[in-house]
C-alpha positions, 0 to 999 in steps of 0.5 A: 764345657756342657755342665754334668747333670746330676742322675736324680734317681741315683740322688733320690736313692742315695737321699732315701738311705740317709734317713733310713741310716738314721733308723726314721720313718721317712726324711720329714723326721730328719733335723736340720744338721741330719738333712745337711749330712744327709744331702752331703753323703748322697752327693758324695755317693753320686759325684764318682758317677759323674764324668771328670771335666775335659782335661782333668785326670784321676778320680774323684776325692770324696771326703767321708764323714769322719772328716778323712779323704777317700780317692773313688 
């Protein structure tokens, strides 16, 4: 099965609202735990883009912040 390929221009953009979120200059002033939260949000926000794999049906669980599930 060909492996899906993650649309970094999405990722990027997804990545960029992040620190924005944070109310910072640009990601370089992002912490250590602000990256990993900031990295787990963008892929969140990409993996509905992506194709399920063969022989897989439904949606996507993304898992918010909060800790709570959200079927996309």
């Amino acid at each position: 099965m060909p492996k899906p390929k993650l649309d970094k221009a999405a990722f990027q953009v997804a990545l960029d609202r992040q620190w924005q979120r944070y109310g910072l200059a640009g990601a370089r002033e992002m912490t250590p735990l602000q990256w990993w939260q900031a990295v787990s949000t963008a892929v969140n926000e990409c993996l509905p883009l992506q194709p399920l794999p063969d022989g897989v049906s439904g949606t996507w669980t993304l898992i918010e912040e909060s800790g709570r599930q959200h079927h996309g």
